[in-house]
N, C-alpha and C positions, 0 to 999 in steps of 0.2 A: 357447518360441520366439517368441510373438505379443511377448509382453513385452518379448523383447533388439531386436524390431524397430521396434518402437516406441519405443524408448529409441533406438537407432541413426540409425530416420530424423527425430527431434526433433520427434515426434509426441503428442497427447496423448490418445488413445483409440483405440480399435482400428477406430473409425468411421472415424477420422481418415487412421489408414493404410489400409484398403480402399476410401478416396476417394482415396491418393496413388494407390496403386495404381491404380488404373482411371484416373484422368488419365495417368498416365503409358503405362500400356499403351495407350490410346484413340487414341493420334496416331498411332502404327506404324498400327493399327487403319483409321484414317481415310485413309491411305496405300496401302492393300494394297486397299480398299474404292475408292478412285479409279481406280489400276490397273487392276481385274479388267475392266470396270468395273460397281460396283453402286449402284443409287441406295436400297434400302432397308438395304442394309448401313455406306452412308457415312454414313446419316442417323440410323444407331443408334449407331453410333460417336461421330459428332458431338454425338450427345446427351447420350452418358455422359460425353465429355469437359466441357461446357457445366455439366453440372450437378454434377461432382466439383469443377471449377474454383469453381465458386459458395461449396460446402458448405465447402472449403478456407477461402476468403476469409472467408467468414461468422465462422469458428471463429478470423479470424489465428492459421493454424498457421505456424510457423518453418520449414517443408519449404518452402512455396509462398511466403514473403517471402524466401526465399533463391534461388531459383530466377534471380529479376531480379541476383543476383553472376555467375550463368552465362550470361548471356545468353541466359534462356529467359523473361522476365518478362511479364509482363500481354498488354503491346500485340505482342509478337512468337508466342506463344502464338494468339491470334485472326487475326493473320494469317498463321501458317500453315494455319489453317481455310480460310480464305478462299482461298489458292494452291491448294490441296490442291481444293476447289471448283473453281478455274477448271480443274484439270489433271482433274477428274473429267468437265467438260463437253469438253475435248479428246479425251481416249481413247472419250467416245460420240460421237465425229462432230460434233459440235456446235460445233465452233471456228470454223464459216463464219456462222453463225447470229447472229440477233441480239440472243437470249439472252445466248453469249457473249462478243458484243462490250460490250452495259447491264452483265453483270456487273463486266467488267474496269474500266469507264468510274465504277459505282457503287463499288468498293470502294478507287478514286484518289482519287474523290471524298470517298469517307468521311474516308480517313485527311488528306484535306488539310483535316477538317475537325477535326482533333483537336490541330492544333497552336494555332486561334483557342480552342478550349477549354481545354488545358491552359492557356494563358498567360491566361484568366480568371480561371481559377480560382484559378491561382498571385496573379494581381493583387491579387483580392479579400482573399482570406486574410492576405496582406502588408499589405495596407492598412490592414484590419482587426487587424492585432495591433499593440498599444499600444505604448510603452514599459513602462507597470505595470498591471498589473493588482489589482483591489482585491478585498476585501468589507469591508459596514461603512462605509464612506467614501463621502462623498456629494460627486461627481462630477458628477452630474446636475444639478443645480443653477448649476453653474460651468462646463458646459461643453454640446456639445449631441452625445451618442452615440446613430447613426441605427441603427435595426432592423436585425440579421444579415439577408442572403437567407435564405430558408427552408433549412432544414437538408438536404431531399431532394434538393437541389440542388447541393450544395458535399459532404454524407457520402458516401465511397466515389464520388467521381463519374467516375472514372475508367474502374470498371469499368462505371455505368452508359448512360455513354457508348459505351464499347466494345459493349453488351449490346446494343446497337440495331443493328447488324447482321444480329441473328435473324430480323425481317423479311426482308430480302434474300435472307439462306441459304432460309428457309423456302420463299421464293417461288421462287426459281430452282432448288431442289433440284424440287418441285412439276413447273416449267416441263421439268424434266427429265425429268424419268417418263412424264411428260402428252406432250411434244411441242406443249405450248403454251404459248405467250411472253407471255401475260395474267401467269398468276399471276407470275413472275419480276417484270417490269414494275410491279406491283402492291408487291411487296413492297422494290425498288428505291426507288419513291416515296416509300415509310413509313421507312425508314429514310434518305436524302438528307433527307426534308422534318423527318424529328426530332430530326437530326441537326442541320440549319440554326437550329428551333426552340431548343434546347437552347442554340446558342452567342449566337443573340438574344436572350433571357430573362435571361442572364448579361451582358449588358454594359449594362446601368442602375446595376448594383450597382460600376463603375470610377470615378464620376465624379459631379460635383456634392456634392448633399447626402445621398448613400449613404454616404459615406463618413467616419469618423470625422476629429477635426482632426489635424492633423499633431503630431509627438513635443515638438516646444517648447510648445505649448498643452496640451496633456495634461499634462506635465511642471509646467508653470507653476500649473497648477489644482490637482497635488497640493500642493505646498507652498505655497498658496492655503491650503486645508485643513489641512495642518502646524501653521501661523501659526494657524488660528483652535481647532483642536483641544490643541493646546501639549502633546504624549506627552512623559512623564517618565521613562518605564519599557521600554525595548524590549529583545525576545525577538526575537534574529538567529535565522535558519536556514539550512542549503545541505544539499544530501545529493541522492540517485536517491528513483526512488521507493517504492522497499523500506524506506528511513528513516524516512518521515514517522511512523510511531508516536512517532518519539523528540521531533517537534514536540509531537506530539498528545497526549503524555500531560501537559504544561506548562500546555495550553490552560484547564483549570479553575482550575489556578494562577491563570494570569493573569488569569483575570474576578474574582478576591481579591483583586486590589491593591488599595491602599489610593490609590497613585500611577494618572495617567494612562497605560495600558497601549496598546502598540505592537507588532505582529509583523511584523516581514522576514522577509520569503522569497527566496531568491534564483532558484530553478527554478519554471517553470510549474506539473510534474508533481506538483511537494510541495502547490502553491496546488488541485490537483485532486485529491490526495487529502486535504486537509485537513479536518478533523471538525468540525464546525457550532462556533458560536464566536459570541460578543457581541462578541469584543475587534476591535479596527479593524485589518486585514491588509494588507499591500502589499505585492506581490511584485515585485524589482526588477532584472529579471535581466541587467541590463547595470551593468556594474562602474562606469563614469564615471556616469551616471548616479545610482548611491546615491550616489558619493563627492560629485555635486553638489546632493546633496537636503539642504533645509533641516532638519536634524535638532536646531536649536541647544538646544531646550528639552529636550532628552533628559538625563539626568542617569546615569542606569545603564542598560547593555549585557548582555543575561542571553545567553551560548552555551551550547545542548543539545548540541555535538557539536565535536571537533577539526577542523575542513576549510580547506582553504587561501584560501577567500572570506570565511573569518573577517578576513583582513589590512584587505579595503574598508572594514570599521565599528572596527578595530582602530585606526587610522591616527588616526580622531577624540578629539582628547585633553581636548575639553570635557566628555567623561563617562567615567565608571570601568568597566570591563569586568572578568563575572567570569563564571569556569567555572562552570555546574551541571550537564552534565553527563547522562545520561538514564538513570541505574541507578546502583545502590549494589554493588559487588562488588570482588573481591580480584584480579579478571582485570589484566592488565596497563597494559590501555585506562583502567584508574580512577586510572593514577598515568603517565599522557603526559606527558613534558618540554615539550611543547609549553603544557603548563599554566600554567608561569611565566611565558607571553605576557601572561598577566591579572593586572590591580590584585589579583582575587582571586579564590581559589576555595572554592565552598562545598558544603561537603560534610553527610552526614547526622548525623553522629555523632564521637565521637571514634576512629571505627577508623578514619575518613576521613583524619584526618590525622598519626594514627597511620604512615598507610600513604605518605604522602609523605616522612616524616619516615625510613624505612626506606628506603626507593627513592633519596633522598637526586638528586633530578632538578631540583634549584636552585629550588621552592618552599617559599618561607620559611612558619614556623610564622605568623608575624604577620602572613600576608597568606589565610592558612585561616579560614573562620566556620564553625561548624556550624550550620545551619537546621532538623533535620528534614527528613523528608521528605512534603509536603505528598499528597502524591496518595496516600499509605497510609494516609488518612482511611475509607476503605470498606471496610476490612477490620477484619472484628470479631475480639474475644477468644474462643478458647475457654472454654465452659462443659464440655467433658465431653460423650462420645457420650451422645445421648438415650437414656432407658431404652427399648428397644426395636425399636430399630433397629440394624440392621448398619453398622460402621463406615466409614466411605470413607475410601481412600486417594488423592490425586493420584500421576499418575506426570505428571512435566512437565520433560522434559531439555531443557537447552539443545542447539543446533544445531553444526556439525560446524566452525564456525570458516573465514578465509579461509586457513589457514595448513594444514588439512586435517588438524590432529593428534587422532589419533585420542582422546586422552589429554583434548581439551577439550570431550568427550559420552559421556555412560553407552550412548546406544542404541547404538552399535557393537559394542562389547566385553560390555554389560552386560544391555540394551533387554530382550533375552529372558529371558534368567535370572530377572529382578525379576520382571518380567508373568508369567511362567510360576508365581510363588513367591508372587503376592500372589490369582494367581487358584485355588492350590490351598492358600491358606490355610484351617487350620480351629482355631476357629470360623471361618465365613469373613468376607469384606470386600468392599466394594465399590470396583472400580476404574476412574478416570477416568482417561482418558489425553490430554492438552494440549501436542503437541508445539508447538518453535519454529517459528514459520511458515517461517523461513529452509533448515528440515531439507533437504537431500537437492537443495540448490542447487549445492554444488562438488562434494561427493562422490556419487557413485551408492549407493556401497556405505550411508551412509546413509540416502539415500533407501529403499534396499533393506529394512533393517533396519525402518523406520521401517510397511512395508508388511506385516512377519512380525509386528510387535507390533499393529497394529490388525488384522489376521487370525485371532490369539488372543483378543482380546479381543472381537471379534464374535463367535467360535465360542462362546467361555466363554458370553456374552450369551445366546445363541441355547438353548445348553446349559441355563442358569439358567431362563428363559424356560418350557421344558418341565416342570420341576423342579416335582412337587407340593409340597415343601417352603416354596416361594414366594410366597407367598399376592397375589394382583394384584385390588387395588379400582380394578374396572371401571368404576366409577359415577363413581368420584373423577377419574379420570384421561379419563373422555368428557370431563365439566365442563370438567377443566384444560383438555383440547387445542380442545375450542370456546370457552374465553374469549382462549387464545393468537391460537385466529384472527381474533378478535375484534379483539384488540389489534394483530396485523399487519397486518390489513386499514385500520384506523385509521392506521397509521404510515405504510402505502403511499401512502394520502389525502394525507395531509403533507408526504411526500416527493415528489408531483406540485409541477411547477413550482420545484424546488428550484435552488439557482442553478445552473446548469451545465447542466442537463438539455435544456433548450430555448435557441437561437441559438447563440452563440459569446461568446469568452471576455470581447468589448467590452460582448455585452449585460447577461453578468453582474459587470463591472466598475461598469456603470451604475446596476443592480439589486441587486445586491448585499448589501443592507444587511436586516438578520436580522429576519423576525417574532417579536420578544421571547416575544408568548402564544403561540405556536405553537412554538418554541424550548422554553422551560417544559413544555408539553406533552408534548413528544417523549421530554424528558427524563424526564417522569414516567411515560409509556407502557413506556418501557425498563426503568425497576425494577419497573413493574409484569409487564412480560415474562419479566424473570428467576425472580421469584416464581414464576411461573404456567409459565413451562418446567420448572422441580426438579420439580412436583407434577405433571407433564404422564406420567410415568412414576415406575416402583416406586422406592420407597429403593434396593431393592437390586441394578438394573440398570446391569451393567458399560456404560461409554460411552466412545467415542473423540468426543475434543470439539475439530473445527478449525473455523479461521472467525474472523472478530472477534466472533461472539456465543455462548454468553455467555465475557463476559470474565472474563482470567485471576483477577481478584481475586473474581469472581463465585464461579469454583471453589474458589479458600481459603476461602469463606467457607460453601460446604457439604460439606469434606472434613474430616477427622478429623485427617487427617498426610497429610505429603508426601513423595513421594521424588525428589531431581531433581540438578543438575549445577554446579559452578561457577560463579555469574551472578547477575547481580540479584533474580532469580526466588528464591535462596534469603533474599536479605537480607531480600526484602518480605517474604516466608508466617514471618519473624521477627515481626513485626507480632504476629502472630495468636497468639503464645506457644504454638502446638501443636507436637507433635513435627514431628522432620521425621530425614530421611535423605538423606547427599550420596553420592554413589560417588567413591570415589577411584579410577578408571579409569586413569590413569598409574601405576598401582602404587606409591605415592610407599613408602605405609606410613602408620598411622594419626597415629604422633605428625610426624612430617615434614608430612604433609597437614593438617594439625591446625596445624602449626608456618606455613604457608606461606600459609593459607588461613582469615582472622581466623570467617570466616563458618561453617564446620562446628566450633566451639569445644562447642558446644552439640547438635551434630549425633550421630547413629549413623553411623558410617561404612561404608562399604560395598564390599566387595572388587567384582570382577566378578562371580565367582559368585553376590554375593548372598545368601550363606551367614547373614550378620548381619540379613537385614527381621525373625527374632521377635524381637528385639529392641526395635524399632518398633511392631512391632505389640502386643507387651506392654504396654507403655507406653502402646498406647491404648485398652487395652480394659480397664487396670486404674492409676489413677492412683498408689498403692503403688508399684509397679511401674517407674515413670517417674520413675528418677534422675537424670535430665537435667534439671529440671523446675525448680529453682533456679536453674543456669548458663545456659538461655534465657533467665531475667529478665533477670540481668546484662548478657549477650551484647545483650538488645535493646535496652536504655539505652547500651549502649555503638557499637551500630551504629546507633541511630537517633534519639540522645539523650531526654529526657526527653518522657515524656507533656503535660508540663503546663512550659511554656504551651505551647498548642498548634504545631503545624509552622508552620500558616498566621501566628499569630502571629509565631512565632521569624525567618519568612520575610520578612514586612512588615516587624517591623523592622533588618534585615539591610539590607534597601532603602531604609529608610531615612536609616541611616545612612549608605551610603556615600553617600545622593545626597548629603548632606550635607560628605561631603570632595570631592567634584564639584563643586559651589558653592564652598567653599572655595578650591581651586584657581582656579576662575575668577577670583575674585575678586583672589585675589591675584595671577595673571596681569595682570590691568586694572590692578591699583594700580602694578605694580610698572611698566608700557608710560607709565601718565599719569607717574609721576615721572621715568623716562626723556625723555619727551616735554619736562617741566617743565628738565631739565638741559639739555639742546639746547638749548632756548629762550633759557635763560640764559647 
C-alpha cells in the first residue's frame, strides 16, 4: 500500500510521503489550533508544517513543485501561516492590542518586501546568463566576466527569503502566551530588518562592473576565438538531459582526432551534465546565434542523435555532415529516414549498411563509410573462465522504449524467469544485473519488474553470503575496500572546485578550461577504482549494479556471458567474442528473430520462459560445448568491421577524407563565383 502511494503521489520515499503527508495535514491542523484558541498547539502545528515544507524542497519532490499549478505554492503556503497567525491573535482577544496591530503592519511589510527581491534576483540571473556558454575556451582573456554573488544568496532564495518570517511567528506567537509585546516586537524587527538586509546585499550585483558584458561582446569574443582556434572537426548535439550519455560516449573519440576538434551543444542541461573533456565546448542555445557564428573553418559535422536543431548546423554547406549516431543495433532508430539529411553516414560494420540497404529509407550505399566503432577499445577478449572461479553472467536489458512495447525488454515478460534460472543454476554462476537507466520511466509495470529482479537477486546475495560453501578472504577484501576509499577520497579532492560547483554558469564559462594533470589523474584513479571495486568483494557475489560507476563495458569485461535485449548493448559485449544470450520477447520465433535481428546471428535465443540459458551456460563453462563460437567471429567483423587497423584509425581517416570533399567543394564554389564574376565583367 506505502508503495502504490508513493507511486500515486510522485513521490520518491516513504520519508517523502510521510513529509507530504504532515504538510498537508498541518494546515487544517494550524486552523483548528487558531480557532479553539491554542498557542502551544498552533505552534506545533506550525512547526511541523515549516519543517515538512523544508525536507520536501530539499529533496525537489514532484508533490511539492506541483503544488504552485494549484495554487498552493511557496509564497501562498507561508502566507496562509501568517493569516492563520493573525486570526489566532483575534479569537484571544488580542485584535485591540498592539501586538496585533505590529503583526498585521510586519507581515505587509514583509511581503512588500519580496517583490524588490524577486525582481533581483530574477535581474541578476538574466544578466548573468550568457549567450554561450563554454569549457576549454578562453574568454577571459578577451573579455572581462565579474564574480557570481555568492551562491547562498541567489540558491533557493525564495524560500530563504520567505523563511525569515520565523522570527516574527516566533516572537508574536511568544507575545502571545506571555501577554507581552517585547518578544513579538523583538522578532518583528529581525525579520523587517533581514528582510530589508537581504534586498540591499542584492542590488550591487544589477549594475556597473557586476555584471557580465552584454550578448554582442560575448558573441564577438567567441568568434574572436573561432578565428584564432580554427576547429576543423565539430560534434553537434541537442537532446534533454537524459541523453547526454549519447554526447558523452563520443567525447574520448574526439580528444583522437587527428583534426582540430569542436563540440556544440545546444541545451544548458547537456553542457551540465557533460563528462570532463579536453576538447573546446560551446554551448549555443539560441538558434540565430549558431547560424551567426563564425564556423568557416569547420570542414566536418559529426551528429550523435536525429533532433530537429540538427537543421541550425545542417543549413551550413561549407562542411560535409554525417550521422554517427550513439549505438550500433537493429532497433529501428539505426536506419531513421531522416539519415539521408547527411553527406553521410557512418556506420560500424557492414551490417550498418547492410541494414540501410534493407530498410531501403533513400540512403544511398556510396554515401555509407564503415569506421568501427571507437569507444569498444576497453573491452577485452575473452580468455576463458579462470580456473577457479565461478562464472559471471550479466543480466543487462534494455529499457521499456517510448512506444511502451512490451516486446522491446526482456524485464517485463522475461526479467524473472532468467534471474530466477541463472541464480539456481548448478554448477552455479555469478550474477550481475545492469539495468537501463531509462527502466521504468514510461511504464510502471517496468519499473515494477525491475524492483522483483533486484529483490531476487539481493535475497540470492544475502543467501550465498551465509553459504559455508563460499569461502570470503577477509583480509583481501578489508585491503580492497580501504584502498577504494582511498581512491574516492582522492577523486572527491579533485572534484572540489570542479567547473560548475561553485558560482554560476558565467563563472564557469570564464574558468572553465581543464587541468590537463589533474584530468590525467582522475582518469587514472577511475581504472584504478574499478580494479579495486571487482576485488573489494567475493568472485562469487551476486550484484545489482546501477549508477554510472562502474561502467557498462567495465562489467563485460568481468563477466563470462551475457544475457540482454535488442540494442546496442548487445552489438558491443560482440566486442568481447564471449557468449551471449538475446530473448526474443515478442515471440517472433527463433529463425524470424534471427531473420529480423542481424545482431543475435550468433546469439542463444531466449523464449520468455527462459527455458534455453543451459545452453549459455554450457558454452561457458565448457568451450567444446560453445557452437556458437565461430559465427561470433564472423558476426563481429561483420558488425564491427575489422580489428586492424584500428576503429580510431578507420575513424580519423573517414575525417579525413571527407574534410577533403569539403575543401573540394569550396573551392570549386570560389572558382566557379570568380569566373562568373570574370563574365559579368566582360
Amino acid at each position: 500500500m506505502i508503495t502504490t502511494a508513493i507511486r500515486v503521489a510522485r513521490v520518491g520515499s516513504a520519508a517523502e510521503l510521510a513529509a507530504a503527508v504532515l504538510m498537508m495535514a498541518g494546515f487544517p491542523a494550524i486552523m483548528v489550533a487558531a480557532l479553539v484558541p491554542s498557542v502551544p498547539a498552533f505552534a506545533a502545528a506550525t512547526a511541523v508544517t515549516y519543517l515538512a515544507d523544508h525536507y520536501l524542497h530539499r529533496q525537489g519532490s514532484y508533490l511539492v513543485n506541483r503544488l504552485s499549478k494549484v495554487r498552493a505554492g511557496l509564497s501562498i503556503r507561508f502566507l496562509i501561516r501568517q493569516l492563520l497567525l493573525i486570526l489566532l491573535l483575534a479569537r484571544m482577544n488580542l485584535s485591540d492590542g498592539l501586538i496585533f496591530y505590529g503583526a498585521t503592519a510586519c507581515f505587509i511589510a514583509f511581503y512588500g518586501l519580496q517583490a524588490p527581491h524577486g525582481a533581483l534576483v530574477t535581474l541578476i540571473r538574466n544578466r548573468r546568463r550568457m549567450p554561450v556558454a563554454t569549457r576549454n575556451v578562453d574568454l577571459a582573456s578577451r573579455i572581462r566576466i565579474p564574480d557570481a554573488p555568492p551562491q547562498g544568496l541567489l540558491n533557493r532564495s525564495a524560500e530563504k527569503m520567505l523563511h525569515l518570517d520565523l522570527a516574527a511567528v516566533v516572537g508574536i506567537l511568544i507575545s502571545a502566551a506571555t501577554d507581552s509585546a517585547v518578544a513579538g516586537f523583538v522578532g518583528i524587527g529581525v525579520t523587517i530588518g533581514l528582510g530589508s538586509l537581504y534586498v540591499l546585499v542584492l542590488m550591487p550585483y544589477v549594475r556597473g562592473k557586476k555584471i557580465p558584458p552584454n550578448d554582442d561582446k560575448v558573441l564577438a569574443a567567441v568568434d574572436d576565438w573561432l578565428r584564432e582556434y580554427r576547429p576543423e572537426t565539430v560534434l553537434f548535439f541537442s537532446g534533454s538531459k537524459d541523453s547526454a550519455y549519447q554526447v558523452n560516449m563520443w567525447l574520448e573519440t574526439m580528444e583522437q582526432l587527428d583534426s582540430r576538434p569542436l563540440i556544440l551543444l545546444r541545451e544548458r542541461v547537456i553542457l551540465q551534465n557533460l563528462a570532463p573533456t579536453t576538447v573546446p565546448v560551446i554551448c549555443v542555445p539560441g538558434g540565430v546565434h549558431l547560424m551567426n557564428m563564425d564556423l568557416s573553418t569547420v570542414r566536418v559535422a559529426l551528429y550523435a542523435a536525429n533532433v530537429g536543431k540538427n537543421i541550425h548546423l545542417l543549413r551550413v554547406p561549407t562542411m560535409k555532415h554525417v550521422f554517427i549516431g550513439h549505438g550500433d543495433s537493429d532497433k529501428l532508430a539505426s536506419v531513421n529516414p531522416f539519415s539521408k539529411a547527411y553527406d553521410e553516414v557512418w556506420t560500424a560494420g557492414r551490417a550498418g549498411r547492410d541494414r540501410y540497404a534493407i530498410a531501403d529509407v533513400g540512403v544511398r550505399d556510396e554515401d555509407i563509410v564503415e569506421v568501427g566503432r571507437p569507444q569498444l577499445a576497453p573491452i577485452r577478449t575473452w580468455q576463458g573462465v579462470p580456473e577457479g572461479r565461478i562464472p559471471t553472467v550479466l543480466y543487462a536489458p534494455t529499457w521499456e522504449g517510448w512506444d511502451g512495447d512490451p516486446g522491446n525488454t526482456s524485464l517485463m515478460l522475461a526479467g524473472e524467469n532468467i534471474v530466477k534460472k541463472l541464480l539456481k543454476a548448478d554448477p552455479p554462476v555469478r550474477v550481475l544485473y545492469k539495468p537501463h537507466p531509462f527502466t521504468g520511466t514510461v511504464l510502471a509495470k517496468a519499473g515494477a519488474a525491475h524492483q522483483k529482479v533486484t529483490a531476487l537477486i539481493e535475497k540470492a546475495a544475502a543467501e550465498r553470503a551465509a553459504d559455508a560453501r563460499f569461502a570470503v578472504d577477509t583480509a583481501a577484501q578489508t585491503e580492497a575496500r580501504a584502498e577504494l576509499a582511498r581512491i574516492e577520497a582522492r577523486l572527491a579532492v579533485l572534484a572540489r572546485g570542479n567547473v560548475g560547483e561553485k558560482g554560476d554558469e558565467a563563472d564557469a564559462t570564464r574558468d572553465g578550461v581543464v587541468d590537463v594533470a589533474k584530468y590525467e589523474e582522475i582518469a587514472r584513479l577511475q581504472g584504478e577504482w574499478n580494479d579495486v571495486y571487482w576485488r573489494s568483494f567475493p568472485a562469487w557475489e551476486h550484484r545489482v549494479i546501477t549508477g554510472a560507476e562502474p561502467r557498462l563495458y567495465d562489467c563485460f569485461n568481468v563477466s563470462d556471458a551475457m544475457v540482454s535485449d535488442i540494442s546496442s548493448v548487445v552489438s558491443d559485449f560482440i566486442a568481447s567474442g564471449k557468449p551471449y544470450a538475446v530473448t526474443d520477447s515478442a515471440a517472433l520465433g527463433e529463425e524470424e528473430f534471427k531473420r529480423q535481428n542481424t545482431a543475435v546471428r550468433a546469439a542463444t535465443i531466449l523464449s520468455n520462459k527462459a527455458s534455453e540459458l543451459g545452453e549459455l551456460l554450457d558454452a561457458v563453462r565448457d568451450p567444446k560445448a560453445d557452437a556458437l563460437a565461430e559465427d561470433r567471429v564472423e558476426l563481429k567483423q561483420y558488425l564491427l568491421g575489422p580489428d586492424e587497423p584500428t576503429s580510431i584509425q578507420q575513424f580519423n581517416t573517414a575525417v579525413a577524407n571527407l574534410a577533403l570533399k569539403a575543401e573540394a567543394r569550396n573551392v570549386g564554389q570560389e572558382s566557379r563565383a570568380a569566373a562568373g564574376a570574370a563574365e559579368a565583367v566582360g
